[in-house]
VMD Tcl script that builds the backbone (N, CA, C; Angstrom):
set m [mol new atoms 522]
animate dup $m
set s [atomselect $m all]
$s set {name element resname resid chain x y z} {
  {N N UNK 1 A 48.733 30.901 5.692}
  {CA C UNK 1 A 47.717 29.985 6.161}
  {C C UNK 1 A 48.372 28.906 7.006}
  {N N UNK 2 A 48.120 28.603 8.129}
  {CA C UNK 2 A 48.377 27.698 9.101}
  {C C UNK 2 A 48.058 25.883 9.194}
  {N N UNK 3 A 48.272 24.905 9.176}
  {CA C UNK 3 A 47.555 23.913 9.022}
  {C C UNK 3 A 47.961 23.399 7.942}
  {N N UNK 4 A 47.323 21.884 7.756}
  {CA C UNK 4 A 47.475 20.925 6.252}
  {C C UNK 4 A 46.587 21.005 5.308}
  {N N UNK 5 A 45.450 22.213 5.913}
  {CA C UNK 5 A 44.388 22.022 4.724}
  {C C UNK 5 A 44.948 23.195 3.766}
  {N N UNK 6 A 44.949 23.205 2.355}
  {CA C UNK 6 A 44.955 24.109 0.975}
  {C C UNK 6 A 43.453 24.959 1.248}
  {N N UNK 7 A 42.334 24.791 1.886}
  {CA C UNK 7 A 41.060 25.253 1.787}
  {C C UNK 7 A 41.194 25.896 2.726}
  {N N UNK 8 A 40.646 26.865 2.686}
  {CA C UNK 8 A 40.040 27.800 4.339}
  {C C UNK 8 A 38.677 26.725 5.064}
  {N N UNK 9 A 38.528 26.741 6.188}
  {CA C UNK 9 A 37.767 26.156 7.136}
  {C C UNK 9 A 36.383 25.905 5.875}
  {N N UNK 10 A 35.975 27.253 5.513}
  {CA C UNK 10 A 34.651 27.159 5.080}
  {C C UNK 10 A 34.375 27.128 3.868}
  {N N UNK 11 A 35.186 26.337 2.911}
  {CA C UNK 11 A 35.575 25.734 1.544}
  {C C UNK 11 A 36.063 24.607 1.770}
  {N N UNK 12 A 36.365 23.439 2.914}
  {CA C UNK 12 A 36.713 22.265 2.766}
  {C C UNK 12 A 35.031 21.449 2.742}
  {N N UNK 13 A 34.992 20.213 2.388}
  {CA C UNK 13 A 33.979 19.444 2.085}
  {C C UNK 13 A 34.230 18.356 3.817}
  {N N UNK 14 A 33.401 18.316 4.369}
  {CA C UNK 14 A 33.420 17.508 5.541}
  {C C UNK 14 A 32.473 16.334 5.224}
  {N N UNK 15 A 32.953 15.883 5.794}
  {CA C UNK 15 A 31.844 14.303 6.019}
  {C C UNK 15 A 30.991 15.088 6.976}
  {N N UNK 16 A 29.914 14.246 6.810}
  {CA C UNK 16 A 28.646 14.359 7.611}
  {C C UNK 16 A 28.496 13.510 8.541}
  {N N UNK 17 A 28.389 13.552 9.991}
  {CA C UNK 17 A 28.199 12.559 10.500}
  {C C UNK 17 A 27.279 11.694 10.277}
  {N N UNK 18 A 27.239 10.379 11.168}
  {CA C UNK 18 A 26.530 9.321 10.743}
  {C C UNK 18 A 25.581 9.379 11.244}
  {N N UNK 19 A 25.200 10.474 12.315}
  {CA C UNK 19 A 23.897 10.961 12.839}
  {C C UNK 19 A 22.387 11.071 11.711}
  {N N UNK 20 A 23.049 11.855 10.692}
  {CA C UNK 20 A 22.655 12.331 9.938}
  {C C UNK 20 A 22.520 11.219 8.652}
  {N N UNK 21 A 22.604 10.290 8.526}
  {CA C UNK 21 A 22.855 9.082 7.667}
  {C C UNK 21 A 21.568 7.812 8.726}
  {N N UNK 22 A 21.651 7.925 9.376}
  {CA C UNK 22 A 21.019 7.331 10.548}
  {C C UNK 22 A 19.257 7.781 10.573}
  {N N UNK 23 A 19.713 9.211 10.900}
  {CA C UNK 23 A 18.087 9.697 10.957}
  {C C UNK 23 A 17.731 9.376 9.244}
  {N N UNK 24 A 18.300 9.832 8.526}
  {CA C UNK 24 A 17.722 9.554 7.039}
  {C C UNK 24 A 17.302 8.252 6.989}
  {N N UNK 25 A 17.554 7.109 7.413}
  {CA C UNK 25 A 17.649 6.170 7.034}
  {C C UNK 25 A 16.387 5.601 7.753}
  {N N UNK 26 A 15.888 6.295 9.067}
  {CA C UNK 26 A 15.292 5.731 9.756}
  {C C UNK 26 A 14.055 6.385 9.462}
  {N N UNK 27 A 13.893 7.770 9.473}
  {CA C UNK 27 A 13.050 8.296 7.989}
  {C C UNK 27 A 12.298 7.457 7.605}
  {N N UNK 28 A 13.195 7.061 6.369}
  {CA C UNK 28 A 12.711 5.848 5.346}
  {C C UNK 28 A 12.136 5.269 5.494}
  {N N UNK 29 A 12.969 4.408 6.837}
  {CA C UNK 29 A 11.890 3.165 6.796}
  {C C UNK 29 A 10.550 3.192 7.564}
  {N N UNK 30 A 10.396 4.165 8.230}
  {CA C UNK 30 A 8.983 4.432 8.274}
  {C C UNK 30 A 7.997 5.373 7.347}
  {N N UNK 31 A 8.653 6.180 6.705}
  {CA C UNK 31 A 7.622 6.169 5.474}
  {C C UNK 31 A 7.465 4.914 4.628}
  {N N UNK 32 A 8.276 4.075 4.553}
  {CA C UNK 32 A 8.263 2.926 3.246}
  {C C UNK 32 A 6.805 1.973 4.585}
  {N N UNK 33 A 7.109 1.607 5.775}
  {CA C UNK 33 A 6.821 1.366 6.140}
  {C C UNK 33 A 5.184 1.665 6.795}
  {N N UNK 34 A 4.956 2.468 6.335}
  {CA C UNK 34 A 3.547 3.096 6.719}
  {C C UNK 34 A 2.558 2.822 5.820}
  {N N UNK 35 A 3.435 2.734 4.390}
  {CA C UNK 35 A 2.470 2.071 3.546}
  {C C UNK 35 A 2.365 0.868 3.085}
  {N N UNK 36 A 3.825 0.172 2.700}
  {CA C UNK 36 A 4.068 -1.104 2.918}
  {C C UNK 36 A 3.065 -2.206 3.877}
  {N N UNK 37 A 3.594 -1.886 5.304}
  {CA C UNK 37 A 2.796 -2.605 5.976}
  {C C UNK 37 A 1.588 -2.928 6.018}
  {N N UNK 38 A 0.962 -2.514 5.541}
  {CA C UNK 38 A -0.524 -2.296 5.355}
  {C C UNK 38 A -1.071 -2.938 4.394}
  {N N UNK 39 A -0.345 -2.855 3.015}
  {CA C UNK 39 A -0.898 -3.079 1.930}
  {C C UNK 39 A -0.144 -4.761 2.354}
  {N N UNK 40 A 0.848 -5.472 2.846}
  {CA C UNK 40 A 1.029 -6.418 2.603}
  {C C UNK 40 A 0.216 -7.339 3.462}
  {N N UNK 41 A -0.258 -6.871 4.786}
  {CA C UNK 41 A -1.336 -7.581 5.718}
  {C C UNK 41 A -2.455 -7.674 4.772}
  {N N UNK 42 A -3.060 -6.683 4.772}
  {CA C UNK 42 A -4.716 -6.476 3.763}
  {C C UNK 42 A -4.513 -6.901 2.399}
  {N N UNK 43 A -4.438 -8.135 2.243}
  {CA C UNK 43 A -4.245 -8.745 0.588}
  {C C UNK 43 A -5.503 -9.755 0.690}
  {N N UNK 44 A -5.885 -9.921 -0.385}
  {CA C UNK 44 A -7.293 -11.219 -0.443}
  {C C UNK 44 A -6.532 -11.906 -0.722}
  {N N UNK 45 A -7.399 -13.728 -0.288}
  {CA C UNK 45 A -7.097 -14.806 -0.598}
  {C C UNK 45 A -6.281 -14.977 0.465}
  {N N UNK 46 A -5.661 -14.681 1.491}
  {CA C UNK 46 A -4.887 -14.821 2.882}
  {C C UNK 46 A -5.739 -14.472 4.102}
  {N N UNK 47 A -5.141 -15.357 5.160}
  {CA C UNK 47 A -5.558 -15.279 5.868}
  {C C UNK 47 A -5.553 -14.234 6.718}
  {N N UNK 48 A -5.931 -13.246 7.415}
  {CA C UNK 48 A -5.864 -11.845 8.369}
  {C C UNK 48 A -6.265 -12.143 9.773}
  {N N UNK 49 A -5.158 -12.400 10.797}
  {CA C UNK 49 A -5.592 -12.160 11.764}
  {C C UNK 49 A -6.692 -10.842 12.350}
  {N N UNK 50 A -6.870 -10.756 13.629}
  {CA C UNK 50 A -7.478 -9.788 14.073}
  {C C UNK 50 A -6.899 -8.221 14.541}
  {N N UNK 51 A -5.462 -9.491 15.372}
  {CA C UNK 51 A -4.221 -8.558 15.912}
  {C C UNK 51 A -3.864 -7.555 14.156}
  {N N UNK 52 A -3.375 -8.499 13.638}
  {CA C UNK 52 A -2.665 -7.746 12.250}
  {C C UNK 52 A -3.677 -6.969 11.644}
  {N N UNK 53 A -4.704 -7.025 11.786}
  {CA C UNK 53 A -5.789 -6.163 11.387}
  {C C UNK 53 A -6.032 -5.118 11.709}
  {N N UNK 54 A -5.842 -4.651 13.140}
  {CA C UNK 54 A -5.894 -3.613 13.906}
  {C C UNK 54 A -4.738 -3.063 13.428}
  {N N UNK 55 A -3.386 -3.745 13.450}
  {CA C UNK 55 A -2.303 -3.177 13.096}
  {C C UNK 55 A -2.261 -2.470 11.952}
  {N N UNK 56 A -2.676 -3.073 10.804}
  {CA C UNK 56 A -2.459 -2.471 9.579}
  {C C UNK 56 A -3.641 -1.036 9.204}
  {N N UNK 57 A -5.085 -0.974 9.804}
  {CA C UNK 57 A -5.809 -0.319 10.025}
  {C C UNK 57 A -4.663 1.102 10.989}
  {N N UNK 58 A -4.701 0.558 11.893}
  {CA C UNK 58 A -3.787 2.150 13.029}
  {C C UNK 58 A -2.930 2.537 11.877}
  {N N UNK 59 A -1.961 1.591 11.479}
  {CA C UNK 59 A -1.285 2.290 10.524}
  {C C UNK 59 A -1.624 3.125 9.261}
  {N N UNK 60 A -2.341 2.521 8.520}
  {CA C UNK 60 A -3.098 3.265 7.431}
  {C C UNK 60 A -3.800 4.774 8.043}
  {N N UNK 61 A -4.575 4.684 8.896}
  {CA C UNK 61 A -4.869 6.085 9.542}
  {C C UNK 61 A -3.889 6.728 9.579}
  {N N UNK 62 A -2.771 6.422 10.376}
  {CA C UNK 62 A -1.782 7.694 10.640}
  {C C UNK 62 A -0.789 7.764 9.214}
  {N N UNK 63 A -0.847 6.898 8.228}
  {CA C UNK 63 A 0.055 7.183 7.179}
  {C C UNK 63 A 0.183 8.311 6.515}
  {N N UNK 64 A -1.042 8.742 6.152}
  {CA C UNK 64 A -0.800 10.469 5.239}
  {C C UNK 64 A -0.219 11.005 6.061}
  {N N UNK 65 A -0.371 11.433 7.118}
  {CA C UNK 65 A 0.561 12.433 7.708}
  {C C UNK 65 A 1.943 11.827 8.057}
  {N N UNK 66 A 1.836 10.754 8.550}
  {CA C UNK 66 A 3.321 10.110 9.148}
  {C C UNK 66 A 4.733 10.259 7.869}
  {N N UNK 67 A 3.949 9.416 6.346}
  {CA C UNK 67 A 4.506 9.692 5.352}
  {C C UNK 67 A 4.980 10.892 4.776}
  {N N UNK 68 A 4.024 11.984 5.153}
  {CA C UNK 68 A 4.496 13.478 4.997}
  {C C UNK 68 A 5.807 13.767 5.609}
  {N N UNK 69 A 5.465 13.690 6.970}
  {CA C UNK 69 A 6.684 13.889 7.391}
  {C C UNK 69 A 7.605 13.645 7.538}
  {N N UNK 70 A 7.652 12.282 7.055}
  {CA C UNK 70 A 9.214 11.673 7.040}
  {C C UNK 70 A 9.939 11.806 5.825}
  {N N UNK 71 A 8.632 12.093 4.751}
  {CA C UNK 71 A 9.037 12.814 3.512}
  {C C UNK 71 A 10.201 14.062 3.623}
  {N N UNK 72 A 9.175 14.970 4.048}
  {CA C UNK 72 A 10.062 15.954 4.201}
  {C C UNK 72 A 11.376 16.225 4.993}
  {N N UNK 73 A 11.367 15.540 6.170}
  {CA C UNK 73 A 12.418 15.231 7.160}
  {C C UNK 73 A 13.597 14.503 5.719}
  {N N UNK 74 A 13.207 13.567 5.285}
  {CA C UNK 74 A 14.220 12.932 4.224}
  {C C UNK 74 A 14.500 13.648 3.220}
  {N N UNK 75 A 14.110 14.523 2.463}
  {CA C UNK 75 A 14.082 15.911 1.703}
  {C C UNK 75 A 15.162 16.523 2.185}
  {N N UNK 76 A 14.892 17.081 3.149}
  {CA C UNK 76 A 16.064 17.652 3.918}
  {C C UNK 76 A 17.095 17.221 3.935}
  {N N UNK 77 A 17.449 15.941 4.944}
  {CA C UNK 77 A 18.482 15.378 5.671}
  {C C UNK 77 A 19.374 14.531 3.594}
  {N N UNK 78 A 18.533 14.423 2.737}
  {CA C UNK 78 A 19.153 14.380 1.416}
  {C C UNK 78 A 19.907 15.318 0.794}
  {N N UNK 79 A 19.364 16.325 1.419}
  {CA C UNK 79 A 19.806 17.866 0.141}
  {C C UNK 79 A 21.055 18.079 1.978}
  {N N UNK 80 A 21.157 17.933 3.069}
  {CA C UNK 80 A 22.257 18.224 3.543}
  {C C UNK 80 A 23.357 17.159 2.804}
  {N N UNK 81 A 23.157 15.615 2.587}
  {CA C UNK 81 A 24.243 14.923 2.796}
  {C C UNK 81 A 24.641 14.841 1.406}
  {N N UNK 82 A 23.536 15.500 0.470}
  {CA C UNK 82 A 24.368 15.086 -1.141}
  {C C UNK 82 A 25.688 15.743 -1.610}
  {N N UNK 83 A 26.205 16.819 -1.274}
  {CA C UNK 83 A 27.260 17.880 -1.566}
  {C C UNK 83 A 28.337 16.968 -1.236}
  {N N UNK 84 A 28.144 16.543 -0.103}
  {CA C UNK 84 A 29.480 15.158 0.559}
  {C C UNK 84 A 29.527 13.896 0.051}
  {N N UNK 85 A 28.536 13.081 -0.459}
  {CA C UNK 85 A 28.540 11.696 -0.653}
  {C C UNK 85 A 28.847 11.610 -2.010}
  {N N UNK 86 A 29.170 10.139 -1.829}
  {CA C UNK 86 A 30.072 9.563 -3.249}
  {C C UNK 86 A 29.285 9.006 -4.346}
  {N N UNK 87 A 28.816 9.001 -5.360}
  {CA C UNK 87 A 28.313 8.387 -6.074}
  {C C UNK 87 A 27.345 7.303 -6.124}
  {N N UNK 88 A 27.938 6.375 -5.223}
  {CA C UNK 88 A 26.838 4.961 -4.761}
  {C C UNK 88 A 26.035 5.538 -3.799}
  {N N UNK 89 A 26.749 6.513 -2.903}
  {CA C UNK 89 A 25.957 7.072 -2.030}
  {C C UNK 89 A 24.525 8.264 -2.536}
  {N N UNK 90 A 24.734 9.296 -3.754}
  {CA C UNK 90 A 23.826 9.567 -4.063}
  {C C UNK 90 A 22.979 8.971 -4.782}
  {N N UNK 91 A 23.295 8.125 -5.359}
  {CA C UNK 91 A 22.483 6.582 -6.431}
  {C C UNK 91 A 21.606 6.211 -4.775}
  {N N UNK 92 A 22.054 5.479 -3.816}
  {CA C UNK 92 A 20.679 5.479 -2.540}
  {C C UNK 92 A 20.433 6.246 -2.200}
  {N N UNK 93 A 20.746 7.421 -1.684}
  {CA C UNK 93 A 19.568 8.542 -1.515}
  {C C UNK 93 A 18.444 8.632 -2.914}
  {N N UNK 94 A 18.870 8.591 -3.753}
  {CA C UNK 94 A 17.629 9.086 -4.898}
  {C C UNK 94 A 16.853 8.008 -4.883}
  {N N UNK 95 A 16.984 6.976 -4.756}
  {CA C UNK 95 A 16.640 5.384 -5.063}
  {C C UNK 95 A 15.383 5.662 -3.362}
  {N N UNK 96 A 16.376 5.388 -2.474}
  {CA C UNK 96 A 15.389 5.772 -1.061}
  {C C UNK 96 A 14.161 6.703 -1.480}
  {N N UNK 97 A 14.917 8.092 -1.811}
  {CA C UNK 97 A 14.171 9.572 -1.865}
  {C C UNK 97 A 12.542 8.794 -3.246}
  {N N UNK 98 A 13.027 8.223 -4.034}
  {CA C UNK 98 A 11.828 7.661 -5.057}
  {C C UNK 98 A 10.967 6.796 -4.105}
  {N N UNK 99 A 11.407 5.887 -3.082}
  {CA C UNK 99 A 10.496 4.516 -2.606}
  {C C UNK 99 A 9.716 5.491 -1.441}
  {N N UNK 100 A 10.278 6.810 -0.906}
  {CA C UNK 100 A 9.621 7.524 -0.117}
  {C C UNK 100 A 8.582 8.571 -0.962}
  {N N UNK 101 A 9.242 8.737 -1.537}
  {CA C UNK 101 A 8.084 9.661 -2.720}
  {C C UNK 101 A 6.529 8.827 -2.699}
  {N N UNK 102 A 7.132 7.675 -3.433}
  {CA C UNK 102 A 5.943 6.436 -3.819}
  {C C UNK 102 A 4.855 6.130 -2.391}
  {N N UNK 103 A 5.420 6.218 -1.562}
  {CA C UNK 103 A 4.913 5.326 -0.525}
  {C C UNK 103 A 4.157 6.728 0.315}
  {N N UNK 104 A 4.741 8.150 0.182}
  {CA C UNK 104 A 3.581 9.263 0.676}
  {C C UNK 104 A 2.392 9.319 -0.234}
  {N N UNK 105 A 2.640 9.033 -1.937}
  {CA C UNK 105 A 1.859 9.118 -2.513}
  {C C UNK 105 A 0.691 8.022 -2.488}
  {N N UNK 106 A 1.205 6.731 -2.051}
  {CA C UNK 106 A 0.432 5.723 -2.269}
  {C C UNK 106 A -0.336 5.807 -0.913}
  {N N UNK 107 A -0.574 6.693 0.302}
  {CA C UNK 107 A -0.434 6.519 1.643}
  {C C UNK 107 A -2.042 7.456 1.528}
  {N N UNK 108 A -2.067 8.541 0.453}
  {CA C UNK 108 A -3.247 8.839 0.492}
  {C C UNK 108 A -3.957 8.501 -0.524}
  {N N UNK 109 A -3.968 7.127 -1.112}
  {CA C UNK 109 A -5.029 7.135 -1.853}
  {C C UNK 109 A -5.494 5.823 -1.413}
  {N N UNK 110 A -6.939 5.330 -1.740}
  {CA C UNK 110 A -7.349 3.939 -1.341}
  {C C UNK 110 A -7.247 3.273 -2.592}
  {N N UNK 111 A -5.961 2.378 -2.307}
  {CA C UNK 111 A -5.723 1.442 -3.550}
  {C C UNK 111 A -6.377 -0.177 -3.320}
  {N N UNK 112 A -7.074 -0.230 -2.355}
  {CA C UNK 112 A -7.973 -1.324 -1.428}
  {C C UNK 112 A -9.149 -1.118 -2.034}
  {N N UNK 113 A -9.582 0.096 -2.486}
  {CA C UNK 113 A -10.591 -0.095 -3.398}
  {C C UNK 113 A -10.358 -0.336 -4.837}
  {N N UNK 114 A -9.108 -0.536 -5.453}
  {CA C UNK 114 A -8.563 -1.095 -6.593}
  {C C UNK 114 A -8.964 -2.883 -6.454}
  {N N UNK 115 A -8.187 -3.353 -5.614}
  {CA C UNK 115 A -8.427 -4.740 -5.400}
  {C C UNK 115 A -9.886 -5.234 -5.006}
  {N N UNK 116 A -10.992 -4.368 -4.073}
  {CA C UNK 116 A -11.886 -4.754 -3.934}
  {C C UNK 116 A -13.249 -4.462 -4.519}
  {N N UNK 117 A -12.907 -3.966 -5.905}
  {CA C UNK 117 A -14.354 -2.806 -6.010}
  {C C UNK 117 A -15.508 -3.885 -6.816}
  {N N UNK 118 A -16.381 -3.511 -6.443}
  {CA C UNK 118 A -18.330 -4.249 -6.996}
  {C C UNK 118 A -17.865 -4.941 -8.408}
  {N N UNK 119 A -18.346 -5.846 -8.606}
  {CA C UNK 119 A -18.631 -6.069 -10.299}
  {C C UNK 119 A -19.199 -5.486 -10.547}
  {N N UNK 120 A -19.255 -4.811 -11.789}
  {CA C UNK 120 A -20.219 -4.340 -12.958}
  {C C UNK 120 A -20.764 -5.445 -13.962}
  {N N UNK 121 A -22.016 -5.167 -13.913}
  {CA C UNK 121 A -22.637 -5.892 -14.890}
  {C C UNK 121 A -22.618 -7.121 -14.933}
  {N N UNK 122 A -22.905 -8.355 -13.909}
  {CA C UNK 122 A -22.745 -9.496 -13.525}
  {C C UNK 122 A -23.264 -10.091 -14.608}
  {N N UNK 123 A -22.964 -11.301 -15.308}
  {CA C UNK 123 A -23.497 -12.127 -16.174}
  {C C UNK 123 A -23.853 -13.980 -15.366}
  {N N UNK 124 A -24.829 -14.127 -15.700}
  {CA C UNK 124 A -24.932 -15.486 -15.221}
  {C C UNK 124 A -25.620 -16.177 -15.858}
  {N N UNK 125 A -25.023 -17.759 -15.441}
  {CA C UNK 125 A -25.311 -18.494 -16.729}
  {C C UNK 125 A -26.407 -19.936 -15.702}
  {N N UNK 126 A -27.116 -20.595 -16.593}
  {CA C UNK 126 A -27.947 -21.489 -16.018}
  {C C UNK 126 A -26.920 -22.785 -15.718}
  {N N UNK 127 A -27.589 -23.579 -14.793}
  {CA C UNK 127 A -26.836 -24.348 -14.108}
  {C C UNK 127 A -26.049 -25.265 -15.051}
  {N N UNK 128 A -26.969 -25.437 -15.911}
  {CA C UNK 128 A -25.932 -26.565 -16.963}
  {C C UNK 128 A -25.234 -26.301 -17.432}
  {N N UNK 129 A -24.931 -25.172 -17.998}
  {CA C UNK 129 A -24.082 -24.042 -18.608}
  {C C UNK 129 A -22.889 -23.809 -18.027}
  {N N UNK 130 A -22.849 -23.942 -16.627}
  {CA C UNK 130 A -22.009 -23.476 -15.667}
  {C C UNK 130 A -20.359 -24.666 -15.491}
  {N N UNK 131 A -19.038 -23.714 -15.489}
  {CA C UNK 131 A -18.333 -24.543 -15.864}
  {C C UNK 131 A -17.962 -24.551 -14.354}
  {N N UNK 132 A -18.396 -24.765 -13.051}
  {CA C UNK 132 A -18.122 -24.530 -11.778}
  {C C UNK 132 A -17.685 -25.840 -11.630}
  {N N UNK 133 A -16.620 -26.042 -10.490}
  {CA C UNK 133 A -15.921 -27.338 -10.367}
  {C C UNK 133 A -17.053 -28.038 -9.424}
  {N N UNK 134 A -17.552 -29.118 -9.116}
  {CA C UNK 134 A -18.315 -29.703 -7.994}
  {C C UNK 134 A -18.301 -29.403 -6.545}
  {N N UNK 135 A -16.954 -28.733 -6.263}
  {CA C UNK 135 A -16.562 -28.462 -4.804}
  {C C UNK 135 A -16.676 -27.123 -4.535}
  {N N UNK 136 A -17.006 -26.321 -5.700}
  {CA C UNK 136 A -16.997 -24.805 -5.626}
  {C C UNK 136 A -17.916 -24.587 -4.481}
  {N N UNK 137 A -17.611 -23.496 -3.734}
  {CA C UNK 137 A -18.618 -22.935 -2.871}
  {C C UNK 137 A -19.402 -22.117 -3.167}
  {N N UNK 138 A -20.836 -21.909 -2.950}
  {CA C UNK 138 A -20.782 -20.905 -3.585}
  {C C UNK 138 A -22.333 -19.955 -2.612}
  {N N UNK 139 A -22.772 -18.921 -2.668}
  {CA C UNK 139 A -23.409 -18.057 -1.858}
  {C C UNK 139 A -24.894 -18.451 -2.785}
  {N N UNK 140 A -25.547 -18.770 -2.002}
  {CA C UNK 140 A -27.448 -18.922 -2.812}
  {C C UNK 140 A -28.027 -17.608 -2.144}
  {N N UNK 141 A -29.008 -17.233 -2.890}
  {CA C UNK 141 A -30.363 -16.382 -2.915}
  {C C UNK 141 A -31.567 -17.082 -3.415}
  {N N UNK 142 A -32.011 -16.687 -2.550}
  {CA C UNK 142 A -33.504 -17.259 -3.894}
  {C C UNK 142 A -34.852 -16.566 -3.601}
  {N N UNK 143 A -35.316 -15.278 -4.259}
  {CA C UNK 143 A -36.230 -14.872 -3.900}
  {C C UNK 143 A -37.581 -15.011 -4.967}
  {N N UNK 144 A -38.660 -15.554 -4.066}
  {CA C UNK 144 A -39.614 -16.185 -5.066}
  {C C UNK 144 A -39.316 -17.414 -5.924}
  {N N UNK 145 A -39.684 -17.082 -6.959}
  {CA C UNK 145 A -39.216 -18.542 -8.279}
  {C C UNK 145 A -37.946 -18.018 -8.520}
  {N N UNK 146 A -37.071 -17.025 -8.209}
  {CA C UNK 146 A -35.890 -16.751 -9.208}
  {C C UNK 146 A -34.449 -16.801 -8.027}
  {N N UNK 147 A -33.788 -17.397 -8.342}
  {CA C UNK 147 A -32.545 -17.563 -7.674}
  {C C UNK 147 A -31.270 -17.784 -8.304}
  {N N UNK 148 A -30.203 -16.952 -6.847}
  {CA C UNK 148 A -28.677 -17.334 -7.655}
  {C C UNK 148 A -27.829 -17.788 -7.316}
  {N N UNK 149 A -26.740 -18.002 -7.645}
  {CA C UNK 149 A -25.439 -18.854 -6.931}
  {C C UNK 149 A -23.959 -17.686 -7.306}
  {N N UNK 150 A -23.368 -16.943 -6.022}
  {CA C UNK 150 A -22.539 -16.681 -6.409}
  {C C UNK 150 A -21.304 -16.886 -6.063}
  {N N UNK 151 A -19.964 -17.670 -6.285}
  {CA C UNK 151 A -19.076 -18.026 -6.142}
  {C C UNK 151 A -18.451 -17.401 -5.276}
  {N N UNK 152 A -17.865 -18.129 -4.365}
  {CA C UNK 152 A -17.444 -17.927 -3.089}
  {C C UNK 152 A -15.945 -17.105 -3.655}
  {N N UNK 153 A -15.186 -18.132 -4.693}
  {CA C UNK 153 A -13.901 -17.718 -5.105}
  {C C UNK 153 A -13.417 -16.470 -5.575}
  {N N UNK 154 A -15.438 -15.718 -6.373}
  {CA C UNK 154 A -15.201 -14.801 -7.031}
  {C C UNK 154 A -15.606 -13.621 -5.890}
  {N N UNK 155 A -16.244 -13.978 -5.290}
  {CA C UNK 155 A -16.911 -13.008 -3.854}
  {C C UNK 155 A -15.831 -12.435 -2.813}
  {N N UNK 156 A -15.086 -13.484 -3.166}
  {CA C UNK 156 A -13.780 -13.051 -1.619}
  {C C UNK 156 A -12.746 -12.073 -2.475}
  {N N UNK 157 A -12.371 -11.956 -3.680}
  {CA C UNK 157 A -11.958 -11.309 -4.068}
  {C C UNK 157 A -12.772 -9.541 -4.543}
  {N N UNK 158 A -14.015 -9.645 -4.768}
  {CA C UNK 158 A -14.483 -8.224 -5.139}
  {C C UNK 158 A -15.006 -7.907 -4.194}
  {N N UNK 159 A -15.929 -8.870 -3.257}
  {CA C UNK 159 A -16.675 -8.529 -1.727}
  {C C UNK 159 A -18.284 -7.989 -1.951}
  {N N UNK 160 A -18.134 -7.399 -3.399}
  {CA C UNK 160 A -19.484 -6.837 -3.433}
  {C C UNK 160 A -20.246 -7.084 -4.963}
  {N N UNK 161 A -21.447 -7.390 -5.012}
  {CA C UNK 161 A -22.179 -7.722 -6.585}
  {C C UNK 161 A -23.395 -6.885 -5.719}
  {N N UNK 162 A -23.852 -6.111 -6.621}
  {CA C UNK 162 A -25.238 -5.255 -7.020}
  {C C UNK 162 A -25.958 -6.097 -8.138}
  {N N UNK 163 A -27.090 -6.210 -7.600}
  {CA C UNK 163 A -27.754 -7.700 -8.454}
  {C C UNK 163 A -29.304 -7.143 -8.064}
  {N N UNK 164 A -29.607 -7.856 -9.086}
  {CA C UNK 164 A -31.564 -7.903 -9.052}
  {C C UNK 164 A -32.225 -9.293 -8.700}
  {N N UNK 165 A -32.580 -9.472 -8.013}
  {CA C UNK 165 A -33.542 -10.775 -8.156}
  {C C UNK 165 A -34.591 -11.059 -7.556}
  {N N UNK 166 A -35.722 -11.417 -8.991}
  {CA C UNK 166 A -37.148 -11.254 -8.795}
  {C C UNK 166 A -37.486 -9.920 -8.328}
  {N N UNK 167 A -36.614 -8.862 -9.340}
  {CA C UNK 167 A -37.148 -7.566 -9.440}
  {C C UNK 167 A -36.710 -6.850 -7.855}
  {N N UNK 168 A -35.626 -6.988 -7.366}
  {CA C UNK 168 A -35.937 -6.236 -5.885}
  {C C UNK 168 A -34.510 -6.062 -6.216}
  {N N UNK 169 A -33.903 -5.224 -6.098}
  {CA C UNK 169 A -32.083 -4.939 -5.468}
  {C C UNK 169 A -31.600 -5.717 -4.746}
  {N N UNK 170 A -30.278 -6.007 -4.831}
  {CA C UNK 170 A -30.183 -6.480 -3.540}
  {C C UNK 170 A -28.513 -6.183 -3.769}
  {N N UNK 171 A -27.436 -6.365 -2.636}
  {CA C UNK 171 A -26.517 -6.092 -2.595}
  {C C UNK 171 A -25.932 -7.314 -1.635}
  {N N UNK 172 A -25.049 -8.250 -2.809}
  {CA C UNK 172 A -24.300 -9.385 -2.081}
  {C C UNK 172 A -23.062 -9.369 -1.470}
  {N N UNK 173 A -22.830 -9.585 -0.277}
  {CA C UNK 173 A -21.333 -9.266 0.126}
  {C C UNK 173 A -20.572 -10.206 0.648}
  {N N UNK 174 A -19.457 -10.652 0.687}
  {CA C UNK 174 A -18.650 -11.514 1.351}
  {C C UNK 174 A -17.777 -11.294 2.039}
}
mol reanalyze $m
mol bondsrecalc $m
mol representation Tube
mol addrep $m
């Protein structure tokens, strides 16, 4: 055998280039990023531009698929570089390979309807009763003799109450 290597050509362990460390990496951060972004613009109780709105909307559309594929692209470009890398190095790939897992999975489901969904079963109490601070804001109805007040604080967070008053449906939104 010729040379300093003990291995034949196709039994030595090579490094991988950094090509390949690079695309993985960049992968990532757009799957982490497809869902990430989105969920951190669209939060209640903050303010939402219009611009960032559009933004986080385009993104959410293209996420199931975008996340797919960078899934799998990172799948791959993991199972090439694990045979070569050192320990800390497969500890971040798996660590990455989990926050990409999470973030295809979280990419198709609407977790916006977690944070925003209707009350059930509204309870309300008469005005005297009511432990509302003086400055509270709050949304009136009043149909016929019967009317309500519903809190601005509690409205911006669910967006929606299914309510009766004076016998008619009605559906309150904020």
């Amino acid at each position: 055998m010729t040379g300093s290597s003990l291995y034949p050509p196709t039994l030595r362990r090579e490094r991988p280039s950094s090509w390949l460390w690079t695309t993985y990496f960049l992968c990532s951060v757009i799957a982490i990023a497809l869902f990430f972004i989105p969920a951190f613009i669209i939060r209640p109780f903050r303010h939402q531009a219009p611009r960032a709105l559009l933004l986080a909307m385009t993104l959410r559309q293209h996420a199931p698929l975008g996340t797919l594929a960078a899934a799998v692209v990172c799948f791959v470009l993991a199972l090439a570089l694990w045979r070569s890398a050192s320990r800390w190095h497969k500890s971040l790939l798996a660590l990455t390979l989990l926050v990409v897992t999470f973030s295809a999975v979280m990419a198709r489901l609407n977790y916006f309807e977690w944070m925003f969904h209707p009350i059930e079963g509204p309870q309300f109490l008469a005005q005297g009763n009511s432990k509302l601070d003086a400055k509270e804001m709050v949304m009136g109805v009043r149909l016929g003799s019967d009317a309500r007040a519903y809190p601005i604080s509690q409205m911006a967070y669910h967006h929606v109450l299914n309510d009766v008053v004076a016998g008619v449906p009605i559906a309150v939104t904020y």
